[in-house]
C-alpha positions as CSV (number, residue, x, y, z in Angstrom):
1,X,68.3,36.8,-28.6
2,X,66.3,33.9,-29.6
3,X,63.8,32.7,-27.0
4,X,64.0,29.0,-28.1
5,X,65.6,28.3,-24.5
6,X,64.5,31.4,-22.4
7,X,62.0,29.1,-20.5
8,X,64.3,26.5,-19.7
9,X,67.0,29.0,-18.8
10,X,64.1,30.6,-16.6
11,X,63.1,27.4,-15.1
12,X,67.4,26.8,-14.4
13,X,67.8,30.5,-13.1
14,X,65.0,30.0,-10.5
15,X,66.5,26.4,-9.5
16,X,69.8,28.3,-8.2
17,X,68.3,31.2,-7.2
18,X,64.2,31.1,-6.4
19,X,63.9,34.5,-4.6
20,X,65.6,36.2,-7.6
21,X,64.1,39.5,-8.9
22,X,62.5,39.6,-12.4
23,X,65.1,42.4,-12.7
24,X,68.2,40.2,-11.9
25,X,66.4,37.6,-14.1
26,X,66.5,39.8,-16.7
27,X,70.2,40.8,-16.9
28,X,71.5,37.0,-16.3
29,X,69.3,36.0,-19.4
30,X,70.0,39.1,-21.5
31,X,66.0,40.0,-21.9
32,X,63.7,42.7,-20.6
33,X,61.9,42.5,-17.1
34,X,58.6,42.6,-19.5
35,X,60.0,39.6,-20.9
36,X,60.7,37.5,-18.0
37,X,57.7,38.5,-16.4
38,X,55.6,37.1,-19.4
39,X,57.6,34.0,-19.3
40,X,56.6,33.1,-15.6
41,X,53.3,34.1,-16.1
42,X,52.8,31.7,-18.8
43,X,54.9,29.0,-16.8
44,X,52.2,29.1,-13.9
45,X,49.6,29.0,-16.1
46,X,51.0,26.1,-17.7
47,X,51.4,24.7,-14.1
48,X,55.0,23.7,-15.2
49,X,55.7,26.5,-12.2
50,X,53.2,25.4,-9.0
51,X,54.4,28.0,-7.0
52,X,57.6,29.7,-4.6
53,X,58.0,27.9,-1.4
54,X,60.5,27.7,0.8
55,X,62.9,24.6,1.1
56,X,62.4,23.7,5.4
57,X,65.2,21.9,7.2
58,X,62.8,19.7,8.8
59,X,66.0,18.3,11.2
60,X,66.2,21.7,12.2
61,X,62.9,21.8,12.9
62,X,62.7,18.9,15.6
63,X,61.4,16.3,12.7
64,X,64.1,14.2,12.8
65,X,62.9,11.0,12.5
66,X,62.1,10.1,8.4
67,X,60.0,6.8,7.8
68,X,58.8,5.2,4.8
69,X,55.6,3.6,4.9
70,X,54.5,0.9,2.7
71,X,51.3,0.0,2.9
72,X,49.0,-3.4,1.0
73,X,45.6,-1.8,0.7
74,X,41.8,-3.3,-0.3
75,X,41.3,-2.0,-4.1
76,X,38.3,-0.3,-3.4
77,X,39.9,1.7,-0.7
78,X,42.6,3.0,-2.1
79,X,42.1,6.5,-3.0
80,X,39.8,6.4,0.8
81,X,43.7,5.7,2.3
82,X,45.6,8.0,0.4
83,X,43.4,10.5,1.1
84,X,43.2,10.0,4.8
85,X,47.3,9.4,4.7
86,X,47.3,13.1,2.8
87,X,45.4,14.4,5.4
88,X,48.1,13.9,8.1
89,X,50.2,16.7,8.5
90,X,53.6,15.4,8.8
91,X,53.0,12.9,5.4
92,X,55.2,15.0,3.2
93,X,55.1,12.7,0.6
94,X,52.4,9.9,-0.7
95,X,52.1,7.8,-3.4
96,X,50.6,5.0,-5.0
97,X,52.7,2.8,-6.5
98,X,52.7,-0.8,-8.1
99,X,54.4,-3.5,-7.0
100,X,54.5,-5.6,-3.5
101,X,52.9,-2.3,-1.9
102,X,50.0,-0.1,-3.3
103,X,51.1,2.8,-1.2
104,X,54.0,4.4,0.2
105,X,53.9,7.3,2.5
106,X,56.8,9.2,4.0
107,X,56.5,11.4,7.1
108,X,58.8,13.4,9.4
109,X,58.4,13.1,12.8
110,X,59.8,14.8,16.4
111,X,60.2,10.8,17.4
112,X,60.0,7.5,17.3
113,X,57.2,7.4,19.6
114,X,55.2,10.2,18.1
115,X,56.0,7.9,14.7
116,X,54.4,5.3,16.2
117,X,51.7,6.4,17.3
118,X,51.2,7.9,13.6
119,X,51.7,4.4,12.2
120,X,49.6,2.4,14.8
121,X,46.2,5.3,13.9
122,X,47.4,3.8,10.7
123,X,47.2,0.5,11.4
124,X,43.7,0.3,12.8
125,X,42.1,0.9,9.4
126,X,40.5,-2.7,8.4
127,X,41.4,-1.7,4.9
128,X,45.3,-1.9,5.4
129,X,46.5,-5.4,5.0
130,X,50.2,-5.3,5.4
131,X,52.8,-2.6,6.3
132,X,56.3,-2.6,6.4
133,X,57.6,0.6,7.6
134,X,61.4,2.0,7.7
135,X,63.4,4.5,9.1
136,X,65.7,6.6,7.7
137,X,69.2,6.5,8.9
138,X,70.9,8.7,6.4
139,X,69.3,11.1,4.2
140,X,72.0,11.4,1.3
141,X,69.6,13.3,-1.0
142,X,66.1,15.0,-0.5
143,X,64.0,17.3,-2.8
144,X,66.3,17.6,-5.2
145,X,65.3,19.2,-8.9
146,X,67.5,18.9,-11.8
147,X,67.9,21.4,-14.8
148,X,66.0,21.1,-17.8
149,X,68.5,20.6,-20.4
150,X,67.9,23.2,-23.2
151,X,67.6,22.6,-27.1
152,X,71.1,21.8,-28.3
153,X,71.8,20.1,-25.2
């Protein structure tokens, strides 16, 4: 076997299946445990591989409501409001972004009323300008990953 693709085919075999074995690895790839053991090593080193988490239903979990918040920040403070948005637990996602908004945050919340109070902390920072926040009504698509496509794709 040539091992041209074996990290991408790793990378695929752990997007279906991320609590595989190395051993079940193995035989799907047609390689030795040794092998695919070396692979992932290598792969977390490389960071392309962060880590093995568990995908959470938040919905299931009582954090129903999703909203994304935009926020129009003061330049200097930027990094000061991403760090204090990180530091909220229910931000699962934060970014800064260009356009009409310099940030946008999305959080998961039990309510709309434990959202707003979330968003009106927010709010009392003299370095937030402008907000526009929505919620999410449908969620058609979340945390998705796609395969890497391999060499003679």
């Amino acid at each position: 076997m040539t091992y041209e693709n074996l990290d991408a085919e790793l990378v695929n075999a752990l997007l279906d299946d991320g609590r595989a074995s190395l051993r079940s690895l193995a035989e799907d790839l047609d390689v030795s445990v040794t092998t695919v053991s070396n692979h992932l090593s290598d792969l977390e080193e490389e960071g392309v591989i962060e880590g093995f988490t568990p995908r959470l239903n938040y919905d299931a979990l009582g954090f129903d409501v999703t909203a994304v918040i935009q926020l129009k920040v003061e330049g200097d403070a930027l990094s000061d409001i991403t760090d204090r948005l990180r530091d909220f637990e229910q931000m699962t996602n934060v970014y800064e972004v260009t356009g009409d908004y310099d940030v946008i945050a999305i959080g998961r919340f039990r309510d709309t009323d434990e959202m707003n109070d979330q968003i009106k902390a927010l709010l009392t920072d003299p370095d937030i300008n402008e907000s526009n926040t929505s919620v999410v009504l449908n969620a058609v698509t979340e945390n998705e990953q796609f395969e890497l496509a391999l060499a003679d794709d």
